[in-house]
C-alpha positions as CSV (number, residue, x, y, z in Angstrom):
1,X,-122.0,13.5,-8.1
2,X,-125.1,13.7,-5.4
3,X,-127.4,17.0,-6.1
4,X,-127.6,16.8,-2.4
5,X,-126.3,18.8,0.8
6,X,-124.7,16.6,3.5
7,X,-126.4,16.9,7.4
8,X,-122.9,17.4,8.8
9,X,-119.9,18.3,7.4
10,X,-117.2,15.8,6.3
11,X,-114.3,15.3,6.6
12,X,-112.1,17.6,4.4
13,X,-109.9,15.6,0.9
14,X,-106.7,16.2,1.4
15,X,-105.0,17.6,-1.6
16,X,-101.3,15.5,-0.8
17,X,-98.5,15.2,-2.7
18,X,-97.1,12.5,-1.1
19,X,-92.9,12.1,-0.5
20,X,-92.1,9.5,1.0
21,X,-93.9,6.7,3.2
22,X,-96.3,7.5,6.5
23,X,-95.4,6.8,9.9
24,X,-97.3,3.5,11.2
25,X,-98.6,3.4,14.4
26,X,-96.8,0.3,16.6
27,X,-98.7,-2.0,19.1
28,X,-98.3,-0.4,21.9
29,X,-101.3,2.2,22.9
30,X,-98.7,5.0,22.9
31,X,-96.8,4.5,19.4
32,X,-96.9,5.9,16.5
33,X,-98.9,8.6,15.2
34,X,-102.8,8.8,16.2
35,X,-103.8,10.5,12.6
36,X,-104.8,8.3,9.8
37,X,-104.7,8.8,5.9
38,X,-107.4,6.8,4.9
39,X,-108.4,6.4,0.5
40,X,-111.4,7.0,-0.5
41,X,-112.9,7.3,-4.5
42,X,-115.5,10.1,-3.5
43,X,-117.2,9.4,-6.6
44,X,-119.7,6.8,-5.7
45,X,-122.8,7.9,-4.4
46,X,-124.7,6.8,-1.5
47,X,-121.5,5.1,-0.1
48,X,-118.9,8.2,-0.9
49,X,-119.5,11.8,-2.5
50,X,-118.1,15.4,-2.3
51,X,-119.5,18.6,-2.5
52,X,-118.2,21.5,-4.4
53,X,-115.6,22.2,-1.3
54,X,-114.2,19.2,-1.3
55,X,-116.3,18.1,1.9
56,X,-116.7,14.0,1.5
57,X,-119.7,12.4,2.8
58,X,-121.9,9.3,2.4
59,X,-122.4,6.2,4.3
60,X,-118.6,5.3,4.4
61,X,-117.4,8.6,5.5
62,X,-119.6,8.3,8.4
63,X,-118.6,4.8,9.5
64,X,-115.0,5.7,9.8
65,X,-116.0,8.9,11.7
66,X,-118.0,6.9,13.6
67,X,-114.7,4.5,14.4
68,X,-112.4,7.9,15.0
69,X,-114.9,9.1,17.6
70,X,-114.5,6.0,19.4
71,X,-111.3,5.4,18.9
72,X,-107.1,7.4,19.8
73,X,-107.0,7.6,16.3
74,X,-108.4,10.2,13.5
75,X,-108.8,10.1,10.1
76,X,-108.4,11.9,7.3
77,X,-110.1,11.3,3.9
78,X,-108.5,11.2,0.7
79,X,-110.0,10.9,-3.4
80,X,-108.6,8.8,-5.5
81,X,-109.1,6.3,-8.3
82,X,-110.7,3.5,-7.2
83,X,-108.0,1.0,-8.4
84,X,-105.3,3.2,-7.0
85,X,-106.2,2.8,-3.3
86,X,-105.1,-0.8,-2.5
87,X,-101.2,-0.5,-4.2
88,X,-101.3,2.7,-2.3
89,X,-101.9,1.3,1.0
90,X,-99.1,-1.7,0.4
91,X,-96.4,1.5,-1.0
92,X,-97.2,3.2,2.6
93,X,-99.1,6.3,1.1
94,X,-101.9,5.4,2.6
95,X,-102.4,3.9,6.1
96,X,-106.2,2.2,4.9
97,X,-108.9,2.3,2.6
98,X,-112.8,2.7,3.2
99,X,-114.4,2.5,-0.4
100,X,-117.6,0.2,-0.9
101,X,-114.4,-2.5,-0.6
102,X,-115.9,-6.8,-0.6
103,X,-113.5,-8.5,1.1
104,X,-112.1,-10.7,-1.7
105,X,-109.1,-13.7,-1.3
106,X,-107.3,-11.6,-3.6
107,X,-107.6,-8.4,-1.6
108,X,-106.7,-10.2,1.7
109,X,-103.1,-11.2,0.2
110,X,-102.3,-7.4,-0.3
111,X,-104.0,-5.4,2.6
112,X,-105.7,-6.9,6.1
113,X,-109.3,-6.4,6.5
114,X,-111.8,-5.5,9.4
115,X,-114.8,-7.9,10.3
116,X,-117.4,-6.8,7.4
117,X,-119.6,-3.9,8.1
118,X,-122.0,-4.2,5.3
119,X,-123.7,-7.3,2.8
120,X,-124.0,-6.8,-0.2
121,X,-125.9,-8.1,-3.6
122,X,-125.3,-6.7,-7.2
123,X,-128.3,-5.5,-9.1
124,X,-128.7,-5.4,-12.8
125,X,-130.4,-1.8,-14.5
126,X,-131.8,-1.5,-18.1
127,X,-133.8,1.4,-19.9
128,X,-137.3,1.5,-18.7
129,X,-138.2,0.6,-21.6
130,X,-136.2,-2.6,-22.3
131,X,-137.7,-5.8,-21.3
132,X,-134.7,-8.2,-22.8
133,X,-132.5,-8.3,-20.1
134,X,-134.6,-9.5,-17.6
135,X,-132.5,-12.4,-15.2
136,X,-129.1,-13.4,-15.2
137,X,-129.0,-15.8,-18.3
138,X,-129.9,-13.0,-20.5
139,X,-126.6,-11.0,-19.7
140,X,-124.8,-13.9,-21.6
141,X,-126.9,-14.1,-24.2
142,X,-127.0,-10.2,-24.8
143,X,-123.5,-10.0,-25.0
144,X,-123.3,-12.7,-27.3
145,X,-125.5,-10.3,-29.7
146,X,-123.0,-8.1,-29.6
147,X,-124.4,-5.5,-26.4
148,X,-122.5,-4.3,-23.6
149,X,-122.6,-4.3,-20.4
150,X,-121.4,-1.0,-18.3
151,X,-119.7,-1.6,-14.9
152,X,-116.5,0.0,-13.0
153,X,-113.3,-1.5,-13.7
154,X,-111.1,-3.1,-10.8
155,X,-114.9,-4.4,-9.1
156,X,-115.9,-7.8,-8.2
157,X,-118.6,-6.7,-10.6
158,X,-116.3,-6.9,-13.3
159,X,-115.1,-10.3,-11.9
160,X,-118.4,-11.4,-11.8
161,X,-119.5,-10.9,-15.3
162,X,-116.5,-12.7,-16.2
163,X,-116.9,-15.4,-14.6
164,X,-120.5,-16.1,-14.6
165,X,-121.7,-14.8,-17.9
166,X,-118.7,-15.2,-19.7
167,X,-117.7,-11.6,-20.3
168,X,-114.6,-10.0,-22.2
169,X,-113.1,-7.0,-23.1
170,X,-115.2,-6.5,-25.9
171,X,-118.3,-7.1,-24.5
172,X,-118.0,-5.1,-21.4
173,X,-117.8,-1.3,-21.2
174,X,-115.2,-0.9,-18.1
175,X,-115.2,3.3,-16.9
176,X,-113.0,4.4,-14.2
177,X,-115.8,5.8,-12.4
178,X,-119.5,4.0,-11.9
179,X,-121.9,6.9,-12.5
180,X,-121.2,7.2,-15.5
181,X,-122.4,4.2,-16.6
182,X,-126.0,5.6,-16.3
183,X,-125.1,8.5,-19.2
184,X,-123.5,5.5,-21.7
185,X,-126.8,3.6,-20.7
186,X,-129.2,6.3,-22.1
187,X,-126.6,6.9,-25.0
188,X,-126.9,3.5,-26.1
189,X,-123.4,2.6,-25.6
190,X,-124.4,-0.3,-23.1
191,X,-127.6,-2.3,-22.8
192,X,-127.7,-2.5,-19.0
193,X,-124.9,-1.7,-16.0
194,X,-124.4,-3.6,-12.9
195,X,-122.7,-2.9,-9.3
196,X,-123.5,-2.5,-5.9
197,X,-127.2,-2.8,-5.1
198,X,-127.6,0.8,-3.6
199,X,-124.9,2.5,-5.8
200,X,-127.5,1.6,-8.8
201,X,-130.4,2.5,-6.9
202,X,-129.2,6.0,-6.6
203,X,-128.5,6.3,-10.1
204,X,-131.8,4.7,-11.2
205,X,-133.8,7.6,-8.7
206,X,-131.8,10.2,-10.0
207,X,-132.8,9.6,-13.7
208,X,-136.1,10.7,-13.7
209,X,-137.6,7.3,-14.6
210,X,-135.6,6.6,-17.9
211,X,-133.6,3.9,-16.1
212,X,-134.9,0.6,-13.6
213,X,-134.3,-2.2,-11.9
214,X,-134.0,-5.2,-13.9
215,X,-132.5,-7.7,-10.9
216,X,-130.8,-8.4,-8.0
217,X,-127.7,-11.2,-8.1
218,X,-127.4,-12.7,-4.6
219,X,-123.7,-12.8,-4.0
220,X,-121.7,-13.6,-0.6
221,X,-120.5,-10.1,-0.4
222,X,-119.4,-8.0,2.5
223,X,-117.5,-4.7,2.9
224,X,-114.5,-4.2,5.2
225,X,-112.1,-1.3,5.4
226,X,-108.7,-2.2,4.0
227,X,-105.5,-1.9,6.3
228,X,-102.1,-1.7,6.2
229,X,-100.7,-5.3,7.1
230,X,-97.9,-3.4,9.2
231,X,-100.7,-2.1,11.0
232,X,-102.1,-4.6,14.0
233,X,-103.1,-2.3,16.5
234,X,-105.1,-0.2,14.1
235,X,-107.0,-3.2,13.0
236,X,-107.3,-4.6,16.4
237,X,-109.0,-1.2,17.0
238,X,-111.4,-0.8,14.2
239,X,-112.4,-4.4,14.7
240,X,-113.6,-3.6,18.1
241,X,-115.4,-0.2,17.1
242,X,-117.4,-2.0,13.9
243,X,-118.2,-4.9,16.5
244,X,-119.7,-2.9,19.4
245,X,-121.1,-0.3,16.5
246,X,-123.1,-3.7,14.8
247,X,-124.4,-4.4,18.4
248,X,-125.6,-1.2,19.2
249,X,-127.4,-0.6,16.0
250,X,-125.4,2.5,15.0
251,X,-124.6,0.6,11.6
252,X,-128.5,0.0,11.4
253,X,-129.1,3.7,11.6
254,X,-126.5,4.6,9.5
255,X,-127.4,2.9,7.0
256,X,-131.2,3.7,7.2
257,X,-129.9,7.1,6.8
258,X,-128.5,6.7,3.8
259,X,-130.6,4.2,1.9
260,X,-127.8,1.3,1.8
């Protein structure tokens, strides 16, 4: 978790024990209900975190508080697993999902996604003092030694790795969570983790110099929030917001302000 207090206070995780599936908004602009249960894994610093209260806040959080305030609808924030959001939006627990999400094929055949609202590129961190994994050929080769690599399961990280470096069970060290990693780094357990370029920047900052940067991976990566697929209007609607929010530079400054 962030050793940091947010500059406003987030919107609250809602502790649900959910019967049943939500109501889902129609296409008219009076139907359905106006409040939406949106998933978030609040465990992923600088995109998502939460304070001792339960208050969630990051760069996420404020892009769909952003969209509410210029929207009918409002949101509410919920923490879960990470792999847990996407079946939960299909099942109707959820009516979307804003969680460092790349818009994948794969993701598109189960949920709809807004136009992106963030590019991405993964970046590669090591020891300080480790100079053998250095580009992207050495991932392969470490692995082949026997190392591992440390990443969150369920990411396009994960299917990265696999797919480019020839990764397998055994040679990759798959948590639930991403922070994490950086403890099994400086245990030894893994000789270097990878994800989301600013998710391992915070990490690397917040451990005192013991960990850096080894390299980026330029990868055609963008974020969109995840929506129901029986939900046009609210799509139609976020699309708009995260459109006129790119062209006013409100996604600029929010993400100056946190460092994405």
């Amino acid at each position: 978790m962030a050793d940091r207090t947010p500059r406003w206070v987030g919107v609250l995780a809602v502790g649900l024990v959910f019967s049943g599936c939500l109501g889902t908004p129609g296409n008219g602009p009076g139907d359905g209900p106006t409040e939406l249960l949106i998933g978030t894994e609040a465990a992923y610093p600088p995109f998502e975190d939460q304070d001792e209260q339960g208050n969630i806040f990051g760069f996420d959080p404020d892009v769909i508080r952003e969209i509410a305030n210029r929207t009918r609808y409002t949101v509410r924030l919920q923490h879960m697993e990470f792999t847990a959001i996407i079946p939960s939006i299909q099942n109707g627990q959820l009516h979307g999902g804003i969680s460092a999400f790349t818009i994948t094929a794969e993701r598109r055949q189960q949920v709809d996604f807004t136009v992106p609202y963030y590019e991405n590129e993964l970046l590669v961190a090591t020891l300080s003092e480790n100079d053998d994994v250095a580009e992207e050929d050495d991932l392969a080769r470490v692995m082949q030694d026997g190392e591992r690599i440390c990443t969150q399961t369920g990411t396009t990280s994960e299917q990265w790795l696999r797919d480019n470096a020839g990764a397998t069970d055994a040679t990759l060290l798959l948590l639930p969570t991403f922070p994490p990693c950086a403890d099994a780094l400086q245990r030894g357990d893994a000789v270097a983790m990878m994800i989301d370029r600013a998710a391992v920047r915070f990490l690397i900052e917040q451990s005192g110099g013991r960990l850096k940067q080894a390299f980026t991976i330029s990868v055609d990566e963008s974020f969109g929030i995840a929506v129901s697929k029986n939900l046009p209007a609210v799509l139609q609607a976020f699309n708009q917001a995260l459109t006129d929010m790119r062209n006013d530079g409100t996604l600029t400054r929010l993400s100056d302000r946190w460092q994405v």
